[in-house]
DSSP file (Angstrom, degrees, kcal/mol; ACC not computed):
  #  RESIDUE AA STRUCTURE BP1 BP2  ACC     N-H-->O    O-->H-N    N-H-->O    O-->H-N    TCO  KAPPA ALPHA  PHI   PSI    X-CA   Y-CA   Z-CA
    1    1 A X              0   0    0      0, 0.0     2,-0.4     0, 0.0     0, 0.0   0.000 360.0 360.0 360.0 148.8    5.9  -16.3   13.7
    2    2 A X        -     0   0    0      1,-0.1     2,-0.3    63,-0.0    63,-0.0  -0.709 360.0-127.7-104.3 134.8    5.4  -12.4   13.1
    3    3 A X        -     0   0    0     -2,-0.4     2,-0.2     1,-0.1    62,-0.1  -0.518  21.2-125.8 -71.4 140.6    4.9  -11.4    9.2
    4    4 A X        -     0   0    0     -2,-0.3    60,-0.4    60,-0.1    -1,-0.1  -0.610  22.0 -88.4 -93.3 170.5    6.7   -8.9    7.5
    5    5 A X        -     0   0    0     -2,-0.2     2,-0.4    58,-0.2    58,-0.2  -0.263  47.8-115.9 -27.7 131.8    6.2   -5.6    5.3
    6    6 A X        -     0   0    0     56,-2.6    -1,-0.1     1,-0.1     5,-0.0  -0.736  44.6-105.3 -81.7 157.6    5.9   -6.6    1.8
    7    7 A X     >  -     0   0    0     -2,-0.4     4,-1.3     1,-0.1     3,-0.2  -0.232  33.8-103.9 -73.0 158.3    9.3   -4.8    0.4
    8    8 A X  H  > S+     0   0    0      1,-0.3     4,-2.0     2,-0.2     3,-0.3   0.877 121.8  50.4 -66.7 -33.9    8.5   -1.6   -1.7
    9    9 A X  H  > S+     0   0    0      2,-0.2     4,-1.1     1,-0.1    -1,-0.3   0.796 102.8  55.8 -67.9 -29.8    9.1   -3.3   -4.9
   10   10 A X  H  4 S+     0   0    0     -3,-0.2     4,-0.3     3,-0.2    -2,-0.2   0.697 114.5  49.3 -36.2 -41.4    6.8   -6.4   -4.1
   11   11 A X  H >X S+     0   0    0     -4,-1.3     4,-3.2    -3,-0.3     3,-0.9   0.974 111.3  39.5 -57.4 -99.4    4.4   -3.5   -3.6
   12   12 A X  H 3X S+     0   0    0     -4,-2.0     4,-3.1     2,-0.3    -2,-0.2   0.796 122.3  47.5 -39.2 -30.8    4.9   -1.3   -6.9
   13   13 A X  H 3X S+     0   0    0     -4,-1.1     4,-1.5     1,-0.2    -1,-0.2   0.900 109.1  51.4 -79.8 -23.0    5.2   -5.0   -9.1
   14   14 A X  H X> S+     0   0    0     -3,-0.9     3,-0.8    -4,-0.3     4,-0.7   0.970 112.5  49.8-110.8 -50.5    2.0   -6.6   -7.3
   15   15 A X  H >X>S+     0   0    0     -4,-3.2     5,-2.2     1,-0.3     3,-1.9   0.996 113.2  46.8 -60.2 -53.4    0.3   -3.0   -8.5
   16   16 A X  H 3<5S+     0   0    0     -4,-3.1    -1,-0.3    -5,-0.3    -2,-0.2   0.879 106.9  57.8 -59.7 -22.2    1.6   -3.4  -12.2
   17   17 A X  H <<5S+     0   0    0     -4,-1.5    -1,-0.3    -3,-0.8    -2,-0.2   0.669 100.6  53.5 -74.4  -9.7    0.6   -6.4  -12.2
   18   18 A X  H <<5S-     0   0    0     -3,-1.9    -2,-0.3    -4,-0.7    -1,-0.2   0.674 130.3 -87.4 -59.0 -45.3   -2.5   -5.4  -11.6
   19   19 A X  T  <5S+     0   0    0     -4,-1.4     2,-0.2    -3,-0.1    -3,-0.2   0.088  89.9 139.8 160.3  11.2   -2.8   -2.9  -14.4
   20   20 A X      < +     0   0    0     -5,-2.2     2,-0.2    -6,-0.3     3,-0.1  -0.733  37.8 177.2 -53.1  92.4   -1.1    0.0  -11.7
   21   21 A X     >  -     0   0    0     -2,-0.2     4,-0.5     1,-0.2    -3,-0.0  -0.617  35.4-132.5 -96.6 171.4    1.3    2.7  -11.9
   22   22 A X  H  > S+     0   0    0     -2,-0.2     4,-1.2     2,-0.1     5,-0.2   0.893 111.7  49.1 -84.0 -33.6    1.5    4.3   -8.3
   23   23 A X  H  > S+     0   0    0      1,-0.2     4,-0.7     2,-0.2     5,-0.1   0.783 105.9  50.9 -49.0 -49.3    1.2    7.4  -10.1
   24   24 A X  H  > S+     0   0    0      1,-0.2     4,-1.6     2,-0.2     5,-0.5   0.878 111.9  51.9 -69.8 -31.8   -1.9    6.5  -12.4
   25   25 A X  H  < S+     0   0    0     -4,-0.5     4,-0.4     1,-0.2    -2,-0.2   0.791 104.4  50.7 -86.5  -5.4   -3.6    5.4   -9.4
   26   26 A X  H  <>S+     0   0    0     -4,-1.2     5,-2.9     7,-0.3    -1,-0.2   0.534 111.1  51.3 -92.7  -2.5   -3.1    8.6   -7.4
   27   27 A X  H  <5S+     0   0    0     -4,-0.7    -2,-0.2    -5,-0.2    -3,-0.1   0.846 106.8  58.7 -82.2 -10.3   -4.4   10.5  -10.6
   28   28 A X  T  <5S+     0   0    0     -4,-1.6    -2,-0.2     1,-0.3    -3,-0.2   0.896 111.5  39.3 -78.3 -47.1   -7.6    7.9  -10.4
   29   29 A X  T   5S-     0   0    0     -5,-0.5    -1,-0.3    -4,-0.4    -2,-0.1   0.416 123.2-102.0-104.2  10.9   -8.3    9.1   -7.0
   30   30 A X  T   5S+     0   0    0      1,-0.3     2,-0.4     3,-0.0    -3,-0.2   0.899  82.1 123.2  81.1  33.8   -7.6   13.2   -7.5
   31   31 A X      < -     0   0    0     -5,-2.9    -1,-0.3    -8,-0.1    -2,-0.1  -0.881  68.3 -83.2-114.4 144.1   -4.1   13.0   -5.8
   32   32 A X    >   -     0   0    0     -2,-0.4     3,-3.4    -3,-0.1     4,-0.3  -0.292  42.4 -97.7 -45.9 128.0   -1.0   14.0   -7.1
   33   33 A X  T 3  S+     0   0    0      1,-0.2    -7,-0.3     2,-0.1     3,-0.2   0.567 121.1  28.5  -4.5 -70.9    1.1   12.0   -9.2
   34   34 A X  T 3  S+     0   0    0      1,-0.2    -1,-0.2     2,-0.1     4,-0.1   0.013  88.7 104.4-123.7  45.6    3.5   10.9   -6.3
   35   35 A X  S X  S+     0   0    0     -3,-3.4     3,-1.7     1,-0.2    -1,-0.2   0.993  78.2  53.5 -53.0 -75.4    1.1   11.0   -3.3
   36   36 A X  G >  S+     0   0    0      1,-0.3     3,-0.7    -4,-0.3     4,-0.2   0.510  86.4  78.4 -41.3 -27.5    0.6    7.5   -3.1
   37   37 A X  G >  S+     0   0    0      1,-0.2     3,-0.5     2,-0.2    -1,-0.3   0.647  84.5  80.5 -50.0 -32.8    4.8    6.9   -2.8
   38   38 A X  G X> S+     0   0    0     -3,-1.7     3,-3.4     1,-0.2     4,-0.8   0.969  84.0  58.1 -13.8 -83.4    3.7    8.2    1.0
   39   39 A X  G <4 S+     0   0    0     -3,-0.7    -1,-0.2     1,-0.3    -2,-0.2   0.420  88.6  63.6 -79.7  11.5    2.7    4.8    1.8
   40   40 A X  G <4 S+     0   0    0     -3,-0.5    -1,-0.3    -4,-0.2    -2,-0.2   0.660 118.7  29.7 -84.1 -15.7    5.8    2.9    1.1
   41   41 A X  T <4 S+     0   0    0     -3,-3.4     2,-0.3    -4,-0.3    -2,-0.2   0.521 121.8  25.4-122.6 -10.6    7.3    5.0    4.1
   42   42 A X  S  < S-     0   0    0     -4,-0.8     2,-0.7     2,-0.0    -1,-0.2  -0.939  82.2 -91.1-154.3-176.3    4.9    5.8    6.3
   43   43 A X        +     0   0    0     -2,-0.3     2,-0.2    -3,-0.1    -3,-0.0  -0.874  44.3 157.8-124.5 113.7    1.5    4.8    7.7
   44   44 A X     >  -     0   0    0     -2,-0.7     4,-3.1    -5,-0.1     5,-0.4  -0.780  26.0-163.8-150.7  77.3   -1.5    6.4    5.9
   45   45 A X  T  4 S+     0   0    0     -2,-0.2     4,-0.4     1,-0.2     5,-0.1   0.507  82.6  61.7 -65.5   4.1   -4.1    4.6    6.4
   46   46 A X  T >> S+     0   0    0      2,-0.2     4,-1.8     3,-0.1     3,-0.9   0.980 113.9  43.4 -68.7 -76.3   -6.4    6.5    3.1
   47   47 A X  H 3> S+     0   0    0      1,-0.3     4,-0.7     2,-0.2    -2,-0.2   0.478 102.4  62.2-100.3   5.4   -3.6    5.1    0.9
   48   48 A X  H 3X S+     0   0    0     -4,-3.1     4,-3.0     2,-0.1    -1,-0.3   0.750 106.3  43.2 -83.5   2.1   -3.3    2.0    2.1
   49   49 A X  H <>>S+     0   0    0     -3,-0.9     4,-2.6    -4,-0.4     5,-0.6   0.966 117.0  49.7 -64.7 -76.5   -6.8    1.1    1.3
   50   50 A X  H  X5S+     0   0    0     -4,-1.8     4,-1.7     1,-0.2     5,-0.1   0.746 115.2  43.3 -19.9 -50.4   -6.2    2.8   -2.1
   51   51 A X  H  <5S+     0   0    0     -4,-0.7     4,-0.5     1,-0.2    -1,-0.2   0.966 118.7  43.5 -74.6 -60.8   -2.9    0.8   -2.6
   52   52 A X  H  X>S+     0   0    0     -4,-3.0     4,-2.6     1,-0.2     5,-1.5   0.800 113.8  55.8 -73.3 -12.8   -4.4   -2.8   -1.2
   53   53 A X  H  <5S+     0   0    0     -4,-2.6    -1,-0.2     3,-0.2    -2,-0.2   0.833 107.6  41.2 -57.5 -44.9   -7.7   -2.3   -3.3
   54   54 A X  T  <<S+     0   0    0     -4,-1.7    -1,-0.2    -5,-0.6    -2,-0.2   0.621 117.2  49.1 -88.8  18.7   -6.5   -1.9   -6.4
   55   55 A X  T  45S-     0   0    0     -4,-0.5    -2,-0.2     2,-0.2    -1,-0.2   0.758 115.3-118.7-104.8 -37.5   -3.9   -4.7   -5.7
   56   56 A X  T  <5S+     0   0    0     -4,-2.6     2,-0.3     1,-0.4    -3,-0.2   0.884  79.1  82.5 103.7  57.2   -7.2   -7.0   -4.3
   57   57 A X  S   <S-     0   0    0     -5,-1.5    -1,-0.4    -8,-0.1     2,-0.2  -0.893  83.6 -76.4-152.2 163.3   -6.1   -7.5   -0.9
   58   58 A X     >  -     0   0    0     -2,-0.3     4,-1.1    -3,-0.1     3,-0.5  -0.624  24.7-133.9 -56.1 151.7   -5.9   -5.8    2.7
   59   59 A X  H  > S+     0   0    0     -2,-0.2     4,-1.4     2,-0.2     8,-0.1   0.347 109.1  68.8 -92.0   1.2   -3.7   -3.3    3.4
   60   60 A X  H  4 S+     0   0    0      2,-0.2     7,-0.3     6,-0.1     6,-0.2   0.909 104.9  52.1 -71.2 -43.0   -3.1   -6.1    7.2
   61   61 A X  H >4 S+     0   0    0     -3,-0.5     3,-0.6     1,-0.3    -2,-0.2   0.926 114.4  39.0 -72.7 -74.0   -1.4   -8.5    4.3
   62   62 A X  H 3< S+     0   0    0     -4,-1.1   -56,-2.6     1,-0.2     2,-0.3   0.593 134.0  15.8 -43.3 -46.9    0.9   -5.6    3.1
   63   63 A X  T >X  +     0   0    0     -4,-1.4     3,-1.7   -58,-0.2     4,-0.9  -0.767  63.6 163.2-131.0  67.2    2.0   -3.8    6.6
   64   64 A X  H X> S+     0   0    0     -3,-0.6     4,-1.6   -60,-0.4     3,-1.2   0.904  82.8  57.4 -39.6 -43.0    1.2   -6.3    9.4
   65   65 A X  H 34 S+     0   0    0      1,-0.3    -1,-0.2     2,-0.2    -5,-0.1   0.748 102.5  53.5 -91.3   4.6    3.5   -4.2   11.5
   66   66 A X  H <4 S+     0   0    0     -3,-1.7    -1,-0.3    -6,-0.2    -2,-0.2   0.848 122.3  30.1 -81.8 -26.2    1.2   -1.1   10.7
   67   67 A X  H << S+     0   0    0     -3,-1.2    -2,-0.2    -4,-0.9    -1,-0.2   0.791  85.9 129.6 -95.2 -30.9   -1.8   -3.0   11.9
   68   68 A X     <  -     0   0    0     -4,-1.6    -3,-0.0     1,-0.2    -4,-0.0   0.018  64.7-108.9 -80.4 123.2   -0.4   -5.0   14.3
   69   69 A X        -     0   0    0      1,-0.1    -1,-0.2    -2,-0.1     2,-0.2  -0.036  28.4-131.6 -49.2 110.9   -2.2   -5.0   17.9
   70   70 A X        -     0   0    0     -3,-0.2     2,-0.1     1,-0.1    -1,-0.1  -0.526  20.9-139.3 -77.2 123.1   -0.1   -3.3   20.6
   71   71 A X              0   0    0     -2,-0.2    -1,-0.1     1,-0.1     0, 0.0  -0.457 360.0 360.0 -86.4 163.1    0.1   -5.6   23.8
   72   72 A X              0   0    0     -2,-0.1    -1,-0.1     0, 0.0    -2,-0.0   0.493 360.0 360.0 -96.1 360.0   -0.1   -3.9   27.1
């Protein structure tokens, strides 16, 4: 069975829960306020690291389909 995206709110909560705004954490890393809002829509692999680090995870768990190994 294939994994999904976690949904963009799954995403934003699992960072507040964390102690995360996306905003505070693109000021943490010298990016603009709503740089990090990028990686809810596209595939950027700088801020998903950012995103699944400060969440304590891989960025595979969040976006299997970003990772996921293209058969030939």
């Amino acid at each position: 069975m294939e994994s999904k995206d976690w949904h963009r709110a799954d995403v934003i909560s699992s960072l507040k829960k964390a102690g995360w705004s996306m905003a505070s954490l693109s000021r943490k890393h010298g990016l603009q306020s709503g740089t990090l809002y990028n990686v809810l829509v596209t595939h950027w692999p700088k801020g998903e690291r950012l995103v699944a680090d400060a969440i304590g995870t891989e960025p595979e768990i969040i976006w299997p389909s970003r990772y996921a190994r293209k058969l030939k």
